[in-house]
Legacy VTK file of the C-alpha trace (Angstrom):
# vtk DataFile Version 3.0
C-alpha trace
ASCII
DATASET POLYDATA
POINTS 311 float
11.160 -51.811 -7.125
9.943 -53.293 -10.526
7.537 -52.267 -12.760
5.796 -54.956 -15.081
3.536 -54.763 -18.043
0.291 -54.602 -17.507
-3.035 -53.548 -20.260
-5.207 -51.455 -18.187
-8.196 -50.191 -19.759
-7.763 -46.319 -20.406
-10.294 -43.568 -21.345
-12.624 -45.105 -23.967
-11.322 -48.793 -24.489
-7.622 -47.080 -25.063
-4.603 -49.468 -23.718
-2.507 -48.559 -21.590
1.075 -50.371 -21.402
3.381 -49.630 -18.580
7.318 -49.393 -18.803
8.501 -52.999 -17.701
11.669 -53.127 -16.022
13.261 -52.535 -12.758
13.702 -48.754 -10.515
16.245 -48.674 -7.867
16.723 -45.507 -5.832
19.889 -44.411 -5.399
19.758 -41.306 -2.888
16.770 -40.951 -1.455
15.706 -37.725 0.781
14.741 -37.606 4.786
11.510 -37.864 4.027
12.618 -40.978 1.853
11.713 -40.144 -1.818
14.090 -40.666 -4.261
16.181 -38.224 -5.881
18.759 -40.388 -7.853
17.429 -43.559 -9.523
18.789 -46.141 -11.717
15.969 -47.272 -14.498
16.841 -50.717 -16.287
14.809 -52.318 -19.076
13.574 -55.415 -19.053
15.736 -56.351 -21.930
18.659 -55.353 -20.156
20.306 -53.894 -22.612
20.787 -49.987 -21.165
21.001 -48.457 -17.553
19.477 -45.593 -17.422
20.609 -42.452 -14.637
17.916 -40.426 -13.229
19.120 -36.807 -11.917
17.626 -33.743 -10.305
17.254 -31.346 -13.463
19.772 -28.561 -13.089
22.631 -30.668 -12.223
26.128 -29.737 -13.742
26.483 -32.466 -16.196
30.445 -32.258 -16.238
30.386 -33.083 -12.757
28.059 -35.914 -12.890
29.996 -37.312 -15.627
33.368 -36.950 -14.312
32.134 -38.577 -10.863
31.677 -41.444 -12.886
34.415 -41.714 -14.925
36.769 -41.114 -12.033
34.921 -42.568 -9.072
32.146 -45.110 -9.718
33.350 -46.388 -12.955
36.916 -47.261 -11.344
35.497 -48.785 -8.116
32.124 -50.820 -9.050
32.975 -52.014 -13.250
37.045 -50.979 -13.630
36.534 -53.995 -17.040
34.509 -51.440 -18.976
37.587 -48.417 -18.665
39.632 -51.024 -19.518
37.940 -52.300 -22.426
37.587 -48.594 -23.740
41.426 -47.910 -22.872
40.549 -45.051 -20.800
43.054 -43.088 -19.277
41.203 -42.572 -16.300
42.001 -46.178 -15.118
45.430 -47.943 -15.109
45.997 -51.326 -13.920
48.798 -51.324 -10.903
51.009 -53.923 -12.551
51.597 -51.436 -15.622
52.558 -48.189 -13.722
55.823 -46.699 -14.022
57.574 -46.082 -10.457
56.669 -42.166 -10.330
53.239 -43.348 -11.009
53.371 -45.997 -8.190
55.314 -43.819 -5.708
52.563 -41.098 -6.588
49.573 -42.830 -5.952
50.921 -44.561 -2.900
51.570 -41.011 -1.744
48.272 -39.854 -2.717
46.597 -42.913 -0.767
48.808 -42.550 2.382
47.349 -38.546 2.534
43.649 -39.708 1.992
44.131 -41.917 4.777
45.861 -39.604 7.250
43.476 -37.221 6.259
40.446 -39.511 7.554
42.154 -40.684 10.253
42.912 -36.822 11.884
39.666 -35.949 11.013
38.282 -38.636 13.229
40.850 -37.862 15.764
39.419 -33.778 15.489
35.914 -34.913 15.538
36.335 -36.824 19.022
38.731 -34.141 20.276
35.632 -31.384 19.715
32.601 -34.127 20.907
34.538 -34.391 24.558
35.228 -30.560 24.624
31.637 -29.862 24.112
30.805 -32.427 26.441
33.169 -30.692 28.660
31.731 -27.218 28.157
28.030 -27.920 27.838
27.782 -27.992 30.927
29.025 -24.989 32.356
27.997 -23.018 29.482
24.380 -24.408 30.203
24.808 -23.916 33.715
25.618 -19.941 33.695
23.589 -19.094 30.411
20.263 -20.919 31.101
20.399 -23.090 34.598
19.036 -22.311 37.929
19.325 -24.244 41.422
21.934 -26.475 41.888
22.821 -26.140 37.771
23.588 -22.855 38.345
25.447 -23.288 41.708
27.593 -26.308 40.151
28.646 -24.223 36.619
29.833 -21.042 39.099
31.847 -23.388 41.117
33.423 -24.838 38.403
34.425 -21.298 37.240
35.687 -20.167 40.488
37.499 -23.225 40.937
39.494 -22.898 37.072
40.466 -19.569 38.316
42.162 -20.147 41.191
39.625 -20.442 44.342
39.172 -22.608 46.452
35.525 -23.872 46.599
33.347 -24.995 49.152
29.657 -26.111 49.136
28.267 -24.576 52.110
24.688 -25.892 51.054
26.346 -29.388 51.136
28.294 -28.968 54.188
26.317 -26.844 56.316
22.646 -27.703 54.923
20.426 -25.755 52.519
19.253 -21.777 53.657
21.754 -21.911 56.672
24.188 -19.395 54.561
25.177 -18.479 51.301
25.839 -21.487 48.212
29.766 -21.085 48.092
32.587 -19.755 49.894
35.422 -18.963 47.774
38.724 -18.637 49.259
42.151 -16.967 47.509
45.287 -15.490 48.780
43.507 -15.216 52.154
40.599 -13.403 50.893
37.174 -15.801 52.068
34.212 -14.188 49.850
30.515 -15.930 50.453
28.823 -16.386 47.313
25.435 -16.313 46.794
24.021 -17.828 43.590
20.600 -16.953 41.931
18.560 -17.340 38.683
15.683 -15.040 37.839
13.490 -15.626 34.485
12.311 -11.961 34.875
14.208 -8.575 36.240
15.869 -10.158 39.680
13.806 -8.899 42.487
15.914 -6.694 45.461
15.266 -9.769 47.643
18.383 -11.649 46.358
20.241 -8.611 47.413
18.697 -9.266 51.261
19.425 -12.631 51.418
22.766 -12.515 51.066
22.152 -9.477 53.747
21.506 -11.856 55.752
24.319 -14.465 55.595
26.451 -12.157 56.051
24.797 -11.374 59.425
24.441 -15.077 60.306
27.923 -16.229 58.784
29.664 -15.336 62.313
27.272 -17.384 64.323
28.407 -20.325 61.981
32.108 -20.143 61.585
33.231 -17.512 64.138
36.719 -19.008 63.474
36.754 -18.145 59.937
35.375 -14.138 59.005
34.732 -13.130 56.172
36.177 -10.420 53.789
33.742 -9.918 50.763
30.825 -11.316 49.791
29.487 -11.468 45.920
25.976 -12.268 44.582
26.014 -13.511 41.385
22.141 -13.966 39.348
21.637 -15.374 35.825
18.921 -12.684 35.033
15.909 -12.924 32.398
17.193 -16.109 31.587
14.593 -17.015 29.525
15.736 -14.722 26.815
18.517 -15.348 24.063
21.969 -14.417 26.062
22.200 -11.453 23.479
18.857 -9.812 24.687
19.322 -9.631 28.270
20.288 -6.401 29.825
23.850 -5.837 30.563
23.247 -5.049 34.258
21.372 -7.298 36.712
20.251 -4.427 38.846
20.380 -0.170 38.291
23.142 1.646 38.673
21.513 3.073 41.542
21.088 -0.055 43.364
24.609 -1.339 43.283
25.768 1.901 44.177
24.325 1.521 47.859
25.301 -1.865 47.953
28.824 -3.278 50.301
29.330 -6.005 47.820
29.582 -6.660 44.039
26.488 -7.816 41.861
28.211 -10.257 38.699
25.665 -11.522 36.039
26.109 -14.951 35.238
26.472 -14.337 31.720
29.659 -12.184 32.184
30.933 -14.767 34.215
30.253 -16.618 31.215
32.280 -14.850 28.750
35.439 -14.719 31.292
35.144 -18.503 31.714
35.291 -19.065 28.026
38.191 -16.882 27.282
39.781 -18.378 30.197
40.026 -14.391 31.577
40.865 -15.834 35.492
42.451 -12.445 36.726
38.887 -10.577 36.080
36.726 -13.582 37.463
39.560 -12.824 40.517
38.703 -9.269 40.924
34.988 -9.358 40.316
34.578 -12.157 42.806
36.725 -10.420 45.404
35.098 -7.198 44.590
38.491 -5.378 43.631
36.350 -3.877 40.484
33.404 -2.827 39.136
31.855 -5.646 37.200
29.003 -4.103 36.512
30.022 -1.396 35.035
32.433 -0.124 32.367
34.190 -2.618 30.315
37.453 -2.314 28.555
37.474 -4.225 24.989
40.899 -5.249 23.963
41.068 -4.818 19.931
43.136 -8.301 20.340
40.024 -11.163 20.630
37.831 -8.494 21.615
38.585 -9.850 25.365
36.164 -8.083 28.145
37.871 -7.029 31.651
36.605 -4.997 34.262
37.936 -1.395 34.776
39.684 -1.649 37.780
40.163 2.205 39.364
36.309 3.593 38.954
35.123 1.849 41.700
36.822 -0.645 44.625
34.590 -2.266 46.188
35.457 -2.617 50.068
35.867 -5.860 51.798
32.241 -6.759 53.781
33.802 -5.996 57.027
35.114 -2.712 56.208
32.439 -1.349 54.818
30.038 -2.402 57.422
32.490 -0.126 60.182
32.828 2.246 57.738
28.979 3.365 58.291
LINES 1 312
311 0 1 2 3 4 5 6 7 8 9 10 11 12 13 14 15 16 17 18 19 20 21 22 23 24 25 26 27 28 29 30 31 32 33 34 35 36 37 38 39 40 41 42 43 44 45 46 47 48 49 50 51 52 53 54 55 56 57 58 59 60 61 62 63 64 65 66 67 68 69 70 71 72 73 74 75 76 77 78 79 80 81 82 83 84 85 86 87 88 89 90 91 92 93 94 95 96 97 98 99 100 101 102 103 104 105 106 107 108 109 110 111 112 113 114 115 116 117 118 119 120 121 122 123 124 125 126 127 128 129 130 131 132 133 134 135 136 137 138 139 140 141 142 143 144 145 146 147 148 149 150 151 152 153 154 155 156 157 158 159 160 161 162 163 164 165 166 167 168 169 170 171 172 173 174 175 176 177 178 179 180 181 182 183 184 185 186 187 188 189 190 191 192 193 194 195 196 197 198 199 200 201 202 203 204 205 206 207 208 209 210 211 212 213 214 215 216 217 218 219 220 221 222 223 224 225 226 227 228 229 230 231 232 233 234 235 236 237 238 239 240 241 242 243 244 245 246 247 248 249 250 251 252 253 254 255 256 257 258 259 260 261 262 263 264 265 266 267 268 269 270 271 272 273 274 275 276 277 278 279 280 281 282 283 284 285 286 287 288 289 290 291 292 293 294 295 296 297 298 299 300 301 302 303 304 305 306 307 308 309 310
């Protein structure tokens, strides 16, 4: 912007001249006012540099001896012989060989960190989803994150709501090394409600009706509890101890599925799917990346059928 002359009258007939010459922001803040300026005269004749107070000068100073000076008016080093500036066509070979080497590093250095910058946009665009999925979905979200999971560690996945309709059974049956688990999939903002525990009750009951070719061996139900909360402030445990302990099948929260998935932990997804240990319960914390397991030993969990003749 400029700023003219101009004679307003001030307090009692007093004149008042304004500064003529020209202000050009420099940096200017997100709520675009100006923090660095450039003030010129309207004689021309200085530049002035206006600075947040409590700058370090020496920096300031040096970024414009070394940096702006060079790049934007390299004829006023030159006419002060500064040894901040050398014309190319007066180096020595060491000093050629040197800055060439210098320049070559600058631009590898830009060109990795472009290559690192895409490289960690398409992993979170790879993760994002499952991480959103098992931390903070619900519905099909949910279902879709847990079958991605299963799938990385080894099952093989398939959408019963999509292949046999919605409500008819369970969300997913999961099928490894000729174990086939149903798993049931649920999100609760609050405490998760005993129902979820019926309804997979109840596929169980109906799954023979459905596929009497194909029995099943273990079931799991797997809820993203209170998932309104922060991840960090939800309860460990999706139901009492004293629930699970009456119950044929194992109860996984979402969020521990979570943390396996991102450590890439497949053999306890494996057993706490397949109900070989007790996810719920006791975890073992390896001082080496503070990886979280189940304890496999305090508690198996019997196949569906098993249990079920067992009582």
């Amino acid at each position: 912007m400029t700023v003219r002359a101009g004679a307003p009258e001030g307090a009692r007939g007093t004149t008042v001249h304004e500064p003529e010459g020209e202000l050009v922001p420099i940096l200017v803040d997100s709520l675009g006012e100006a923090v660095v300026v450039r003030w010129t005269p309207g004689d021309g004749q200085q530049i002035w540099y206006v600075i947040p107070d409590g700058v370090d000068w020496n920096q300031v100073v040096d970024w414009l001896v070394q940096r702006a000076l060079p790049e934007h008016v390299p004829a006023a080093l030159r006419s002060v012989r500064s040894r901040h500036h050398v014309d190319p066509a007066l180096e020595t070979p060491a000093e050629t060989q040197a800055r060439s080497s210098l320049e070559e590093l600058e631009r590898r250095y830009l060109e990795d960190k472009a290559r690192l910058e895409d490289e960690l946009e398409q992993a979170r665009q790879e993760a994002e989803p499952v991480r959103a999925g098992l931390l903070y979905g619900s519905g099909s979200e949910l279902e879709d994150a847990v079958a991605v999971v299963l799938r990385a560690a080894g099952f093989t996945v398939t959408d019963l709501d999509e292949e046999l309709g919605n409500t008819l059974s369970a969300d997913l049956l999961a099928v490894l090394n000729g174990s086939t688990c149903l798993v049931e999939v649920k999100a609760a903002a609050g405490a998760a409600g005993e129902r979820l525990i019926s309804q997979l009750q109840r596929h169980l009951e109906k799954w023979p009706q459905l596929r009497p070719g194909q029995p099943v061996t273990c079931a799991t139900l797997i809820v993203n509890h209170q998932h309104r909360l922060d991840p960090a402030q939800r309860p460990a445990e999706v139901y009492q101890r004293r629930v699970i302990d009456t119950l044929s099948f194992p109860v996984i929260a979402s969020g521990d599925l979570f943390r396996w998935w991102r450590t890439q932990d497949w053999p306890a997804v494996q057993a706490a799917v397949l109900g070989q240990a007790d996810s719920g319960g006791e975890r073992d914390e390896s001082p080496s990346g503070g990886r979280e397991t189940p304890v496999v030993g305090r508690r198996r969990w019997l196949p569906w059928g098993k249990s079920q003749r067992a009582r």
